[in-house]
N, C-alpha and C positions, 0 to 999 in steps of 0.2 A: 671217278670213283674215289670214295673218302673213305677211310678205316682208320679205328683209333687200334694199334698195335704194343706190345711190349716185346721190348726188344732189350738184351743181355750187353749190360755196358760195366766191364771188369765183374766183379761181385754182384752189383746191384742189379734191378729189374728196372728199367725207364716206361714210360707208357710215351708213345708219340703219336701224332694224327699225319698219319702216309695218305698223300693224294697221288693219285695218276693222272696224267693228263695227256690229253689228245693233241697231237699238235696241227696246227693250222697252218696253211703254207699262205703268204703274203706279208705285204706290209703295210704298213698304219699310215690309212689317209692322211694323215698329218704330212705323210714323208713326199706329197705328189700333189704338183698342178691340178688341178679337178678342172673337167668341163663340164659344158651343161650335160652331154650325155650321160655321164657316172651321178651326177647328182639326183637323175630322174629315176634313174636306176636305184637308189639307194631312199626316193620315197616310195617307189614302187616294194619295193624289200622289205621295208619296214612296214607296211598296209600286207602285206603277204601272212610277213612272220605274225604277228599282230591278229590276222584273222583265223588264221592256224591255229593259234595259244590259244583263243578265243571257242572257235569251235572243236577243236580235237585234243585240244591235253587236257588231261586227267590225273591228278594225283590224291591220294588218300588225305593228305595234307595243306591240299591247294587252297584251303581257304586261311592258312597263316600267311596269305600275302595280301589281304585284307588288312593293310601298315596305315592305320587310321592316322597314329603321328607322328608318321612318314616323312621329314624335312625333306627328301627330295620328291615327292609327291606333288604336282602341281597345283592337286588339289587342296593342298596344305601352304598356299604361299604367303597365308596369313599368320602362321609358324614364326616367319621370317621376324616377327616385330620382337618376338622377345631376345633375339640378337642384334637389332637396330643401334644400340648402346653403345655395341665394340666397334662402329664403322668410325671413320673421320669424319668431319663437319663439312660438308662442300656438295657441291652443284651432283656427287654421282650420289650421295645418299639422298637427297631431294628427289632427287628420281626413282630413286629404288621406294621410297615412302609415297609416295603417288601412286606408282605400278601397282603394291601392297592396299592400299585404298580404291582404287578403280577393280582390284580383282574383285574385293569384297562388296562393290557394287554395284557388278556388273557380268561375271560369272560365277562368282561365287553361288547364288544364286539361282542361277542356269543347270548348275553341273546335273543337274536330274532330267535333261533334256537331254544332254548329248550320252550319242552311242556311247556305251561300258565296256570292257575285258578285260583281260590281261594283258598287259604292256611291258616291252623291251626296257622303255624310259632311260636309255643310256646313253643314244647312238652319238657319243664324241667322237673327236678325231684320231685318239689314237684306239678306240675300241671298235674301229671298224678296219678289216684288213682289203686289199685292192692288191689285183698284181696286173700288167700289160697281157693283153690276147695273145699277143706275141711270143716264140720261145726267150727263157732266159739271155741264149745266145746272139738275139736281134735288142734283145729291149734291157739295159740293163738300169735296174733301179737304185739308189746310193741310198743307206741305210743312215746318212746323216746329214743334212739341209734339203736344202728346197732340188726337186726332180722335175723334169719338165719332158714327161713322156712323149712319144711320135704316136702313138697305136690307142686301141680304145682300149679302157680297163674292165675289166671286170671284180664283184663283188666275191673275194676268194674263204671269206671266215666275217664271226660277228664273235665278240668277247664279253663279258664278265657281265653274267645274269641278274647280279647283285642286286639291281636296284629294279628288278621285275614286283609289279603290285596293279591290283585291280584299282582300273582309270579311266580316264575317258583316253580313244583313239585321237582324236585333236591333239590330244598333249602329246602323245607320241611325234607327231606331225611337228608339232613345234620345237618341242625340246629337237630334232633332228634339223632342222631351220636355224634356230638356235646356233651350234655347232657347226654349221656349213658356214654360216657369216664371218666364220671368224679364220675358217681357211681357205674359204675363195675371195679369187682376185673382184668378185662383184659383189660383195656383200648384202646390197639390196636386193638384185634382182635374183640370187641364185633362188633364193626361196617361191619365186612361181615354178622351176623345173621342180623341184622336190614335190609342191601340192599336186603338179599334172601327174605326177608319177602316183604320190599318194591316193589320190581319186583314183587313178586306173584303178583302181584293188576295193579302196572306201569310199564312198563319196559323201559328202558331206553334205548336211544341213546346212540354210543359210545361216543361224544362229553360228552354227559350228565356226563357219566360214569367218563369219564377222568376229570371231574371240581369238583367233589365229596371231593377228598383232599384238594382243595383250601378253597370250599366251607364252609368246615370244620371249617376252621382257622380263615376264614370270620367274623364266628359266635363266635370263640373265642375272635378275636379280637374286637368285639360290646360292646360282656361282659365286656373284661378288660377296655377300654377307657369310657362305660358308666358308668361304678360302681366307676371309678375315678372321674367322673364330677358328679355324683350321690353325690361323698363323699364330693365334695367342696358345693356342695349346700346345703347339709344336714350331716353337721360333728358327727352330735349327733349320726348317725346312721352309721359312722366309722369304729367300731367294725365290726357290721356284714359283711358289705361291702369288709371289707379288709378280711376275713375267705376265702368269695365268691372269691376274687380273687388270693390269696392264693392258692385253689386247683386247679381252671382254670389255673392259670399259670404253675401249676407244670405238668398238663395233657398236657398244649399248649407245655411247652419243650420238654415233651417226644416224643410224637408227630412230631416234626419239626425235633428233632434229628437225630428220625430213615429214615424221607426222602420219599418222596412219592413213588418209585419203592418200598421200603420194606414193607410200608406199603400198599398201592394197591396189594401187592400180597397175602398178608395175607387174606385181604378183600374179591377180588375175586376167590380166591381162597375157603375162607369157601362157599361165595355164592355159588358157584359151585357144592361143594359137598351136597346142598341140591337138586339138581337137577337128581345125582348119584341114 
């Protein structure tokens, strides 16, 4: 709940914006080991929420999320080029200008093909909350480095709606792939538990299917070029910015190395075997 309130400060009258908020009990995938079960879990969840917003929400309003230019919009990865300027000179901007060209000749294109909604388009690591099936008393979680739980997790809260906008469901799929590479221990192969999970709910077009690795890269390349324009805006906040891009970059090399045949096989391939 948001209300813009005025509120009595000495003499004067102040106007302020009081939010209330719901609190969520869990903590931020970032903070925990993932196996492939949570991961499945967490594309199944997003194909959930995603067909839900889809067929049942309704707002008077809903059509201002129609964010035509959108920079985090996957559909918008051609955006990216008028930030191209602020990157450095080397092998990761060569990449990111490629991904930016093969979108626009290769899904860009498409996107009138693939299923439409409304979309989550967030799911990072620290906007999804996880807590152990276990009571607190058996399972306890540390609220700073790496956790390496005994028990299965479950999916306890999903956070900041912010960047919800009518999209295709793929990019959901991706941008959530995306984000899992970068804090599981298998970077390549976690993304077939996520699409098995995502299919249980959506199932995809072959087209869809085939734009999944680009997709990917898409969403790498948002992070790297915003968190640079992020960095000239706001230097003070540098540090953090440069960490963030740091491990994206080093998950986007790996990534681009092995080459979409190697990796789509990995992919569809574990999906697959949840089907076995």
């Amino acid at each position: 709940i948001m209300s813009l309130e005025t509120i009595k400060q000495g003499s004067d009258y102040k106007q302020f914006m009081i939010r209330l908020l719901t609190y969520l009990p869990g903590v931020p995938m970032a903070k925990f080991t993932l196996d492939h079960q949570i991961c499945y879990k967490l594309g199944r969840t997003i194909a959930q929420m995603d067909k839900k917003l889809h067929e049942e929400f309704y707002h008077p309003t809903v059509k201002s999320l129609h964010r035509d230019g959108f920079m985090w919009s996957l559909s918008n990865t051609h955006l990216l080029e008028r930030h191209l300027h602020e990157m450095e000179e080397g092998e990761l901007l060569s990449i990111i200008e490629q991904v930016i060209q093969q979108f626009k000749e290769k899904i860009h294109p498409k996107l009138d093909k693939f299923h439409k909604g409304l979309i989550y388009g967030d799911c990072n690591e620290y906007n999804i909350l996880l807590e152990p099936l276990d009571s607190p008393t058996e399972q306890r979680v540390e609220r700073t480095g790496k956790s390496f739980p005994r028990s299965a997790l479950r999916i306890s809260g999903i956070l900041d709606f912010g960047d919800m906008s009518f999209g295709c469901f793929v990019q959901d799929l991706a941008i959530t792939i995306m984000y899992l590479t970068i804090v599981s221990q298998d970077p390549v192969g976690v993304g077939g538990h996520v699409i098995a999970g995502f299919e249980s709910v959506i199932p995809l077009t072959e087209e869809e299917r085939d734009s999944i690795y680009l997709l990917v890269f898409c969403r790498f390349s948002q992070s790297m070029v915003m968190a640079r324009h992020s960095m000239l805006l706001d230097p003070d906040n540098e540090e953090y910015l440069n960490i963030s891009m740091k491990v994206g970059s080093e998950r986007l090399h790996q990534l681009w190395q092995a080459g979409k045949e190697a990796v789509e096989k990995v992919w569809f391939d574990t999906a697959k075997s949840y089907l076995q």
